[in-house]
N, C-alpha and C positions, 0 to 999 in steps of 0.2 A: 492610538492606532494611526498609522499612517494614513492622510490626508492626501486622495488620488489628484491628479491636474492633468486631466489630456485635452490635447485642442479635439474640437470637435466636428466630425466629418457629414457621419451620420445621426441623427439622434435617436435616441430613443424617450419613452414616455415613462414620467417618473412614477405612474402606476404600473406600467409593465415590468419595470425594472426592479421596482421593490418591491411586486409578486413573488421575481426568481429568490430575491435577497430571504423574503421569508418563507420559501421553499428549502432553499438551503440551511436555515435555521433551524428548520420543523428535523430534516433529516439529520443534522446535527443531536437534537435533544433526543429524536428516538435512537438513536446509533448509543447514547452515554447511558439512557434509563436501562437502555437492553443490556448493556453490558454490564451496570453496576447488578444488579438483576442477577443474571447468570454468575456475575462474579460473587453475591454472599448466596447464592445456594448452590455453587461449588465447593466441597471443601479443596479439591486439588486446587483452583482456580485461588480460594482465600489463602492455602498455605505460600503460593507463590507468592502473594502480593504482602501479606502480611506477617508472613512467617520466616521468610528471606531476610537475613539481618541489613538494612538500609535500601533495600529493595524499594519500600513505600515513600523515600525522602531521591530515589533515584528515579520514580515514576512523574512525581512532583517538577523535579527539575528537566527533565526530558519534556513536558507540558510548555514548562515557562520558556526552554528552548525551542521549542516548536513556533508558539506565539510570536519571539523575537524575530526569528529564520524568516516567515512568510509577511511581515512585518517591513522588512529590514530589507528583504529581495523578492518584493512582490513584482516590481518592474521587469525583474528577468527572469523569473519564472515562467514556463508554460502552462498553460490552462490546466493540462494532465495534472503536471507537479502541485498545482495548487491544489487540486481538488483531492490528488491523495494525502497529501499533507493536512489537508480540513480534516478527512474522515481521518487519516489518524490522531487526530490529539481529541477527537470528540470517544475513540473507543481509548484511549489512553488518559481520556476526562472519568469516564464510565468505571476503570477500574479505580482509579483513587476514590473518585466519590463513591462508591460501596459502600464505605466506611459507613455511612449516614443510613443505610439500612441496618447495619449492625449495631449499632449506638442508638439509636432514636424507634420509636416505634413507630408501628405505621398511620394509625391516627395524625399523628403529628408529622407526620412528613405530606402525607396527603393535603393537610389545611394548608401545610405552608405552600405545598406545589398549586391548589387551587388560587390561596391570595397573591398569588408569583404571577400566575396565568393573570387573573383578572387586572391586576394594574399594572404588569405591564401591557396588555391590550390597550387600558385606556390609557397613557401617558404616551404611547407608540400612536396611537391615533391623534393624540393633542398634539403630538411633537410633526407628523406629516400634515395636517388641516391648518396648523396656527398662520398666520402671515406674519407675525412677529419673528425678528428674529433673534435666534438663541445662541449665536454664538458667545456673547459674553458671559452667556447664565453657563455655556458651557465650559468654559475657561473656570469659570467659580466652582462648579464642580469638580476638574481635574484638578486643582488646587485644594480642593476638599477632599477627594482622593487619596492625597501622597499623603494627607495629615492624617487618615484614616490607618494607611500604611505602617505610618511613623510610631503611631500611637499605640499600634496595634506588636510591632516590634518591641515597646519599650513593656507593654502588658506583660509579655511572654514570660521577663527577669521580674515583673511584679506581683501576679497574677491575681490583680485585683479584678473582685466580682462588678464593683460597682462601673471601674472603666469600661470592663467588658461590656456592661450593660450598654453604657455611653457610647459608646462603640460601633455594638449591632444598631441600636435609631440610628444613628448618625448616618452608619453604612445606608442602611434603606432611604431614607432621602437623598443620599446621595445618587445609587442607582435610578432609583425612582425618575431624579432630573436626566441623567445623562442619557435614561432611554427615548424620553424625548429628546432633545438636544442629539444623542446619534441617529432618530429616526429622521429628525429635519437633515442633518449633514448626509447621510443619504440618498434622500430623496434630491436631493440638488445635486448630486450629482452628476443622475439621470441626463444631465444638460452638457457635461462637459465629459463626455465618453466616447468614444471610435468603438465601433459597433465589433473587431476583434478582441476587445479589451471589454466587453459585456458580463462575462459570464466570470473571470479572474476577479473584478468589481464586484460583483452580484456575492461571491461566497467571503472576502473580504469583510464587504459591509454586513453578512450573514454572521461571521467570526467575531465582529463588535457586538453586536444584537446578542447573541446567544452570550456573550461574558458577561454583559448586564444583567442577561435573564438568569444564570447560572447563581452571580452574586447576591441578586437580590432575594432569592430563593433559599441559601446560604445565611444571610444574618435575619432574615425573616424566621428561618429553621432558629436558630440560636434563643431569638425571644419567644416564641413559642413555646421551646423545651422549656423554657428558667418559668414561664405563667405557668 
């Protein structure tokens, strides 16, 4: 994610500010649960997404274009633009991720959403308290990241069980760090923002947080099913 830099005029406090951030988060995940939700107990709603030939590889890539766009032109966007921009790829997160209510059962989706909630609370609290910092633990993570990527592409032509396996841990430690590590990068922010540029920052840094929590929730779901 792109890395904000504005000089600073007025400040504001990096508990206020990562209040909005995990406001905007909170609205985020209820915006996708709602929607994957209404999406597998629609049947018209499932035919569109799943029943459309390339429909469901065309919702995927419209997400990843999303991410890139506010990403990419977060500097000239308006506040408005951002903020509909957020709430669309969180209800166009909603309808891809349905899938996971149709495939998985609810036990298992439940534990994985509760051990999702619970560490990243505490890894998001170690990653804002620590006075250490994380920028290099971060850097080893986005390099752990792209291998996770890589690996996870070459699987697809292999479809080995055991990579997979290797995979999903791998994936959740990896999350696991970067939620700390983007909860510090966050919170320091707070220090270098122009009090117009608040709340465009605030859903931004909400947009990191909620990908962490999305993924982690994601290869957590994965080992849970195969146990």
């Amino acid at each position: 994610m792109e890395q904000f830099s504005f000089s600073s005029k007025e400040r504001v406090s990096s508990a206020s500010f990562i209040t909005g951030v995990y406001g905007w988060m909170m609205l985020a995940l209820i915006l996708t649960a709602a929607t994957a939700f209404v999406t597998a107990s629609t049947p018209a709603i499932r035919e569109f997404v799943f029943g459309i030939p390339y429909m469901f590889m065309g919702l995927i890539f419209a997400e990843l274009g999303l991410v890139w766009y506010m990403s990419a032109r977060v500097m000239r966007l308006s506040n408005a633009a951002t903020t509909l921009l957020f709430i669309a790829y969180s209800i166009l997160n909603g309808l891809t991720l349905s899938v996971i209510l149709l495939a998985y059962t609810g036990a298992v989706v439940s534990n994985a959403f509760l051990i999702t909630a619970g560490t990243f609370g505490i890894m998001s609290a170690a990653g804002y308290f620590t006075k250490k910092d994380l920028s290099g633990f971060g850097s080893i993570m986005m390099m752990g990241l792209i291998g996770i990527i890589l690996a996870s592409l070459v699987n697809f032509f292999l479809h080995s069980a055991t990579m997979d396996y290797i995979i999903s841990y791998v994936g959740v430690m990896i999350f696991v760090g970067l939620t700390a590590y983007d909860t510090q990068k966050i919170k320091n922010m707070a220090n270098e923002l122009e009090d117009d540029q608040l709340k465009k920052a605030a859903i931004m840094g909400a947009l990191t947080l909620y990908l962490d929590f999305v993924n982690l929730f994601l290869f957590l779901l994965r080992i849970l099913n195969r146990k």
